[in-house]
N, C-alpha and C positions, 0 to 999 in steps of 0.2 A: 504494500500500500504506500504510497509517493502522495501525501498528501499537499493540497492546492496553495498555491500562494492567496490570490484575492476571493477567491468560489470555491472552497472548498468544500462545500456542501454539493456539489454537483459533481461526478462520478463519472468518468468514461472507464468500459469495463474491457479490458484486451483479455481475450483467455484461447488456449488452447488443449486440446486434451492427451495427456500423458500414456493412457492405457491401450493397449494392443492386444492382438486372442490370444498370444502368450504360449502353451503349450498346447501340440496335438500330436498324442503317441510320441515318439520321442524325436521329432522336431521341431526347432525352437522358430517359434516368428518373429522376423528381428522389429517390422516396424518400422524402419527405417526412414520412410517416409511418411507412413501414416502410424504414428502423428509424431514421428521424433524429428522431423522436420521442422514444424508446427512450435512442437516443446523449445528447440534452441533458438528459432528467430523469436519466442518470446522472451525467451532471455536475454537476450539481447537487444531487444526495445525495451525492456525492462531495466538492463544498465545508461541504455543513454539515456533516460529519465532521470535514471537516479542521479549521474552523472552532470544532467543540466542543471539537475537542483544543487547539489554539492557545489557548482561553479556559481552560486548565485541566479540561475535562471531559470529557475523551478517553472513547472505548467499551472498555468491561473486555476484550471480545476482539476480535482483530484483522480491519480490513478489506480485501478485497482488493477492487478495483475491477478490472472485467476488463472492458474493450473486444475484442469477437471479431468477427471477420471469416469468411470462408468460410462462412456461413450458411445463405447462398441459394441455394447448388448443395450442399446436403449435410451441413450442421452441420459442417466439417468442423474447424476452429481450436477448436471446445468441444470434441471430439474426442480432437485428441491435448492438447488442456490435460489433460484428465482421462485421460488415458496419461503423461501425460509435467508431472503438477504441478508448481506451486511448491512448494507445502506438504501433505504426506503428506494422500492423500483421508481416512486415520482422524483426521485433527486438522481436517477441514473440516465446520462444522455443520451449515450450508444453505446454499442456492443460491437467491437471489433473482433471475430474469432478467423483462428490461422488454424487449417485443417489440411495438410498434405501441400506444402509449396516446396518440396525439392526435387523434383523430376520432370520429367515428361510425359504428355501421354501418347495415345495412339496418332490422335489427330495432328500432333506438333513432332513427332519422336524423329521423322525424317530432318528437318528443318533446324537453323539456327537460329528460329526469330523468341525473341525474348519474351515471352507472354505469361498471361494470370487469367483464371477466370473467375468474375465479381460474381457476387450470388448476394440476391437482398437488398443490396443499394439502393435502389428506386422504389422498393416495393412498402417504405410506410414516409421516406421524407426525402422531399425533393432534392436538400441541400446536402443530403450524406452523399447522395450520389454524384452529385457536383462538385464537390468538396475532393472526393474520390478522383476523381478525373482529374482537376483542376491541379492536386497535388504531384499524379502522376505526370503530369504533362509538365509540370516544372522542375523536376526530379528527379524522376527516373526513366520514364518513356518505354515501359513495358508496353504491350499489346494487351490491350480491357478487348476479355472475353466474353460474351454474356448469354454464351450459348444455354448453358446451364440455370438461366435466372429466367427462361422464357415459362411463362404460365403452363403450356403444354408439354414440357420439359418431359420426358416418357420415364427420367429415371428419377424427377422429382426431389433433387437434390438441396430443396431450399427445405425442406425438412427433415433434412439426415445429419445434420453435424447442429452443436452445442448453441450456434444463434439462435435457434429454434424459438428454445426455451426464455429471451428475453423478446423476440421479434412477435410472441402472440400474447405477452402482457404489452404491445404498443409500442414497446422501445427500438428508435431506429437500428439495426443492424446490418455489420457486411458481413460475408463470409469469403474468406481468398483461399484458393483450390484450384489445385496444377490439372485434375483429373485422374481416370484412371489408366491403369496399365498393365501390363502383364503381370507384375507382382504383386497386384492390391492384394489384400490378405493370403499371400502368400511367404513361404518362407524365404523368397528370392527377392524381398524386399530389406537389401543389406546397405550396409555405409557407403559402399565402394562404388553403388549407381548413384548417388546421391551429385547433382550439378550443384557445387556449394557455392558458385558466382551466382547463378541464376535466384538460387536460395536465398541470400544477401540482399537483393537487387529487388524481390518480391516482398521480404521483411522490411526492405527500406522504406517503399512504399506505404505496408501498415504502419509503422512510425510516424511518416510523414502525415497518411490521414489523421495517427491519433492526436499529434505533436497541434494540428491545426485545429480540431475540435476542445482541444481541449485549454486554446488561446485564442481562440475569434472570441469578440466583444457579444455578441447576442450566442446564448445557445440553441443550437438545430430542436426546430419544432418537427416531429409528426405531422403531417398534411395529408397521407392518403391513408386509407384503410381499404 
């Protein structure tokens, strides 16, 4: 918790989930990507916070960093977070979750363009999504994919990962996800596939969204439902 310099009463929540299937017969799923991808770039927007604040530059409102577990059989620790907050969900602004951003997938796996795919940005406030884009394009200049965020999405992906559970109490949320690939829960999801530029380059980006929400002068309103 990186608590706020002037708003500290208002909360931007970054979380990613730590847990994976773990054992089946006797081999191990490393994870790798889903979600130990996910786990280090939150640690590290998690230090350059801490780090702005140390230097005197702390974020106007406060951060929570949430490591969540129970993910992968059911979202279930984002869950009761959001049954059972730290900080009242009407003093929480958005919800940043980082769910799989060190690989590639099928659709990109040929290619060296540098891409993300956003999930939820638009889908409860205008300005997350703006804000999103606006930050990318001065930044870092990834590829916004939004294949995954369309309504008829077949694999319905805006309610599979831990945004879920703050996006249907109201609260703006993104979700950033590379997609899948041949090792999603598989055992051949190891360190050694892992593109750590690209990885860096995606977290920098969740930084920079949360770095701006959490020091623009007015906070992002909800406007669609």
């Amino acid at each position: 918790y990186i608590e706020g310099t002037t708003r500290k009463d208002e909360v931007i929540v970054i979380s990613a989930h730590y847990d994976h299937v773990g054992y089946k017969g006797s081999e191990i799923y490393n994870g790798a990507d889903d979600n130990g991808s996910g786990t280090v770039g939150l640690l590290e927007i998690a230090q350059a916070f801490n780090k702005a604040k140390a230097d005197g530059n702390g974020p106007k409102r406060s951060i929570l960093i949430l490591h969540l577990t129970g993910e992968e059989y059911g979202l279930h620790v984002s869950r009761f977070y959001s049954d059972n907050p730290l900080f009242p969900l009407k003093n929480t602004v958005a919800n940043i979750n980082i769910d799989m951003i060190g690989r590639r997938d099928t659709k990109y796996e040929n290619t060296t363009e540098d891409y993300i795919y956003v999930v939820g940005s638009d889908r409860l406030s205008t300005e997350l999504h703006q804000i999103n884009e606006e930050m990318n394009e001065k930044h870092v200049n990834l590829k916004l994919d939004y294949k995954y965020n369309a309504l008829n999405d077949p694999e319905q992906i805006y309610y599979r990962s831990d945004h879920y559970n703050f996006a249907k109490h109201g609260i703006p949320s993104i979700f950033y996800y590379n997609g899948g690939h041949k090792d999603y829960h598989q055992p051949g999801d190891t360190p050694d596939k892992i593109n750590y530029e690209l990885l860096a380059k995606r977290a920098k980006l969740a930084f920079a969204t949360a770095w701006e929400l959490a020091n623009r002068e007015n906070r992002i309103i909800a406007d669609k439902k």
